[in-house]
Structures are given as structure tokens and as C-alpha cells.
ROTOR-697334 format. One record per residue: residue number from 1; residue in three letters; z, x, y of N, C-alpha, C in turn. Coordinates in nm, 3 decimals. Last residue first. Example, Ala and Ser with C-alpha at 12.3 -4.5 7.8 and 13.67 -1.06 7.14 Angstrom:
2
+--------+------+---------+---------+---------+---------+---------+---------+---------+---------+---------+
| vexmar | mivo |     n_w |     n_u |     n_v |    ca_w |    ca_u |    ca_v |     c_w |     c_u |     c_v |
+--------+------+---------+---------+---------+---------+---------+---------+---------+---------+---------+
|      2 |  ser |   0.708 |   1.285 |  -0.225 |   0.714 |   1.367 |  -0.106 |   0.787 |   1.290 |   0.003 |
|      1 |  ala |   0.780 |   1.319 |  -0.569 |   0.780 |   1.230 |  -0.450 |   0.780 |   1.320 |  -0.330 |
+--------+------+---------+---------+---------+---------+---------+---------+---------+---------+---------+
END
This chain:
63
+--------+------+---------+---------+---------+---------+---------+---------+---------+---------+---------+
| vexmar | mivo |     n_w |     n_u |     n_v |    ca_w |    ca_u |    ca_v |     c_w |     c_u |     c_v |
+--------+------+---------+---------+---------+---------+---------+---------+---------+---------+---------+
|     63 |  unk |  10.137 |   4.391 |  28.977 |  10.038 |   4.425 |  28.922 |  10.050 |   4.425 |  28.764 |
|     62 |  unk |  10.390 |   4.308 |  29.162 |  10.237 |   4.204 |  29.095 |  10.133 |   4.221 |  29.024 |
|     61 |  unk |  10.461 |   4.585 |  29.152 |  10.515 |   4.474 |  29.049 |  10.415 |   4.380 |  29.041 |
|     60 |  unk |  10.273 |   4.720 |  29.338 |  10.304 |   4.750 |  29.186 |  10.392 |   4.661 |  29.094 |
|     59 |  unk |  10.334 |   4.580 |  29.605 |  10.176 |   4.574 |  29.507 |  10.220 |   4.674 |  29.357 |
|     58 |  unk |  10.603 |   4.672 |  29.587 |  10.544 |   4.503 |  29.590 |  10.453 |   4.524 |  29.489 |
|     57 |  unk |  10.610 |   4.908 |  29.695 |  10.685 |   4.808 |  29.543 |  10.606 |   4.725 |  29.529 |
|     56 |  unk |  10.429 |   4.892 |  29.893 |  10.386 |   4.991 |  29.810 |  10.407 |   4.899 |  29.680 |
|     55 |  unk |  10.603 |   4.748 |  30.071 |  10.497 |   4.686 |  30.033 |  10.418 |   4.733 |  29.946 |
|     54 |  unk |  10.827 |   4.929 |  30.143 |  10.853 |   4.808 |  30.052 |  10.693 |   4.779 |  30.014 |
|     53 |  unk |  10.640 |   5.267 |  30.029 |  10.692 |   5.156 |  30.093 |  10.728 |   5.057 |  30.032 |
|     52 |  unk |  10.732 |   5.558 |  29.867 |  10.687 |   5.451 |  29.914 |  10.740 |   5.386 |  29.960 |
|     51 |  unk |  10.884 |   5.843 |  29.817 |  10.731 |   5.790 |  29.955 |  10.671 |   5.696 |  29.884 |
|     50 |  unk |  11.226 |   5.872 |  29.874 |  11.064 |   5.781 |  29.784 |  10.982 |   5.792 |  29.876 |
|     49 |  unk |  11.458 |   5.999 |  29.934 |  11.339 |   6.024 |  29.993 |  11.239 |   5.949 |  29.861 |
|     48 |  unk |  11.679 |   5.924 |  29.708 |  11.696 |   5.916 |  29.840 |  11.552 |   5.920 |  29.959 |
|     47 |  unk |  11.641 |   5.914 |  29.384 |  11.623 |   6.011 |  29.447 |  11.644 |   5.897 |  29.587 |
|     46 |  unk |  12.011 |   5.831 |  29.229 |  11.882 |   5.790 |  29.242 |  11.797 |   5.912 |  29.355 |
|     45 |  unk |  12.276 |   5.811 |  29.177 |  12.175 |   5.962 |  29.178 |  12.055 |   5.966 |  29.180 |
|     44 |  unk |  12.363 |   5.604 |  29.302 |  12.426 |   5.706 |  29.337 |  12.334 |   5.823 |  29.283 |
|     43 |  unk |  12.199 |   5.428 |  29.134 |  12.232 |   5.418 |  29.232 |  12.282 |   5.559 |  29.331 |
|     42 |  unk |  12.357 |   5.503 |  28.890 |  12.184 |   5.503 |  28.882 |  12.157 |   5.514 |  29.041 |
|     41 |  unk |  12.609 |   5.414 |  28.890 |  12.577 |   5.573 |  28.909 |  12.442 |   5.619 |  28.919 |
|     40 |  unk |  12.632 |   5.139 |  28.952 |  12.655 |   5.275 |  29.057 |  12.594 |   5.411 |  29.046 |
|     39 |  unk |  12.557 |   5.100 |  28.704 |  12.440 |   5.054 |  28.853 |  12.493 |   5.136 |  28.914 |
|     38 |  unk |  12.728 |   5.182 |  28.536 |  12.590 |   5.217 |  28.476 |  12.510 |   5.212 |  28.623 |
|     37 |  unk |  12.916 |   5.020 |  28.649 |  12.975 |   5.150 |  28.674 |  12.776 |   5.219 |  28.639 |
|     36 |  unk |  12.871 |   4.745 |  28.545 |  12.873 |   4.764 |  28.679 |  12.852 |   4.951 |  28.732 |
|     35 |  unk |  12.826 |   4.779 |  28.262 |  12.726 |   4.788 |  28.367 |  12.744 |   4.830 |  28.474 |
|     34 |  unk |  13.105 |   5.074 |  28.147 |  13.057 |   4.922 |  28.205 |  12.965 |   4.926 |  28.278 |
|     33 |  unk |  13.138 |   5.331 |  27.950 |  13.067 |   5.300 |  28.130 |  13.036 |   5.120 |  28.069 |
|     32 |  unk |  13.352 |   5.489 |  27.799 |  13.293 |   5.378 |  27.768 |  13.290 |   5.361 |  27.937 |
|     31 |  unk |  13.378 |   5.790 |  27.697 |  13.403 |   5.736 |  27.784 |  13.339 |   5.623 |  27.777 |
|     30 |  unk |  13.525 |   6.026 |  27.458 |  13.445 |   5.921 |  27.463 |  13.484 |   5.839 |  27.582 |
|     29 |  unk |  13.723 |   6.207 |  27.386 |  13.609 |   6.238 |  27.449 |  13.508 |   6.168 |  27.475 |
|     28 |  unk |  13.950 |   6.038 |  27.234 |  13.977 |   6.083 |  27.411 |  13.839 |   6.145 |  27.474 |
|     27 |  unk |  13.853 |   5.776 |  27.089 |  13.849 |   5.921 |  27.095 |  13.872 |   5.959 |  27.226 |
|     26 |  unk |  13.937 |   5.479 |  27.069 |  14.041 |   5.616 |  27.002 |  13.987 |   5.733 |  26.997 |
|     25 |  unk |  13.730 |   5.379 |  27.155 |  13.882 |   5.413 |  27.244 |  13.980 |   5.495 |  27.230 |
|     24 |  unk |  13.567 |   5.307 |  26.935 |  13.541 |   5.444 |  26.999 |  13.653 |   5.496 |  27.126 |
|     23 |  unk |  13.724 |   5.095 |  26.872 |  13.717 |   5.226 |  26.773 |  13.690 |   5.340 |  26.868 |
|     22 |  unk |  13.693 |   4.886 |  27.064 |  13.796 |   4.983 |  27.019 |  13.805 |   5.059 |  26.965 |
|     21 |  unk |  13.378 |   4.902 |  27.009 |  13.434 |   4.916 |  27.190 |  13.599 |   5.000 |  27.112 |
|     20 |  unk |  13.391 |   4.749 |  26.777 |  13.304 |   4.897 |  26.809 |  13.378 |   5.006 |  26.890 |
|     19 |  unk |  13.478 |   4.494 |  26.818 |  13.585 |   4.653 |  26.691 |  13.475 |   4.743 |  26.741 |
|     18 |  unk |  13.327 |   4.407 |  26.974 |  13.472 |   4.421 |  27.043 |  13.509 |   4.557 |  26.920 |
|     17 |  unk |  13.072 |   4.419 |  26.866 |  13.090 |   4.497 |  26.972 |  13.238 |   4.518 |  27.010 |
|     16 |  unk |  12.986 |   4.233 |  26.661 |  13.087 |   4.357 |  26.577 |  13.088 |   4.439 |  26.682 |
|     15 |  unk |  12.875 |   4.010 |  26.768 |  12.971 |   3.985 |  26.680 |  13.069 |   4.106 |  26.661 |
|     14 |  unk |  12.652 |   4.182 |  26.850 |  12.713 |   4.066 |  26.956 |  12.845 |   4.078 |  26.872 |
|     13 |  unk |  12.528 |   4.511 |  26.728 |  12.565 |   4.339 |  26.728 |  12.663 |   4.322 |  26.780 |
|     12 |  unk |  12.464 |   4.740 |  26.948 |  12.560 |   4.687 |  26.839 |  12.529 |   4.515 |  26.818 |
|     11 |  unk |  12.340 |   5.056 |  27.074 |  12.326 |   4.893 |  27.032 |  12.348 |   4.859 |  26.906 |
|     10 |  unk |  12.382 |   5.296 |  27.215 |  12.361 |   5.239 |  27.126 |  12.381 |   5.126 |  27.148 |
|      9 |  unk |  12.296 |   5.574 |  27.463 |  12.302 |   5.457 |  27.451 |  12.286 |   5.388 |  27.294 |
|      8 |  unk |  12.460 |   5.827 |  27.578 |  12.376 |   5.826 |  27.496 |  12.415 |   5.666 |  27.484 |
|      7 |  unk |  12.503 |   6.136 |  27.820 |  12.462 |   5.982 |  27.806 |  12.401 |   5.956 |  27.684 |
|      6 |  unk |  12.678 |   6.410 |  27.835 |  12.548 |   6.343 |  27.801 |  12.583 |   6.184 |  27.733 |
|      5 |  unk |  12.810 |   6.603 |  28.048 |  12.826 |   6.474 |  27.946 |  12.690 |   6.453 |  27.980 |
|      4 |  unk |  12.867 |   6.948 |  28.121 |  12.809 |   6.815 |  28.133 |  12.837 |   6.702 |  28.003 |
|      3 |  unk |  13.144 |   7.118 |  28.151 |  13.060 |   7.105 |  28.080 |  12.977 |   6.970 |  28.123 |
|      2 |  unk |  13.259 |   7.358 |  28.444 |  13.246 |   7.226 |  28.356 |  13.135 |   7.167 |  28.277 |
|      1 |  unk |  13.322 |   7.678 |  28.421 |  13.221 |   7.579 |  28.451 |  13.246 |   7.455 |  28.365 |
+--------+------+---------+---------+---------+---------+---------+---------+---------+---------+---------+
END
């Protein structure tokens, strides 16, 4: 059985993200997700059946 990965999010200063990004390159068990890849996969495992409507959204964001 394959093991799951667990997601874990940190935050770096602007300035010290590029030596971060490479450091953690040097572990082969470390996978670095770009936004773009972060939207797919939210996307991709999102639930499919919502019971709501567009107009449901709506009235909960103006709110």
C-alpha cells in the first residue's frame, strides 16, 4: 500500500524563499507544489455534487 503525503504549508520571507525552495530540493521526499498545481488539485478533489446554487454562492458572499 502506498503511503499518503501529507500537505503541510509554511511561510517564508520574500527575501529568504529562493535558498528555502533550494534547500528543500535536496530532499528527494520533499515535493515542492506550485499554485498553479495547489488549484488543480483543490479542483480535482473538490466535492462534485454541492447542493447549492449559483445564486445560493452569491447570497453568501454578499453576506
Amino acid at each position: 500500500m502506498k503511503e499518503k503525503d501529507e500537505i503541510i504549508t509554511v511561510r517564508v520571507k520574500k527575501s529568504k524563499a529562493k535558498a528555502f525552495r533550494k534547500m528543500l530540493k535536496l530532499f528527494d521526499f520533499i515535493k515542492l507544489e506550485s499554485p498553479e498545481e495547489k488549484i488543480n488539485r483543490y479542483i480535482r478533489t473538490a466535492p462534485k455534487d454541492v447542493p447549492l446554487s449559483d445564486n445560493d454562492i452569491m447570497d453568501l458572499i454578499k453576506t
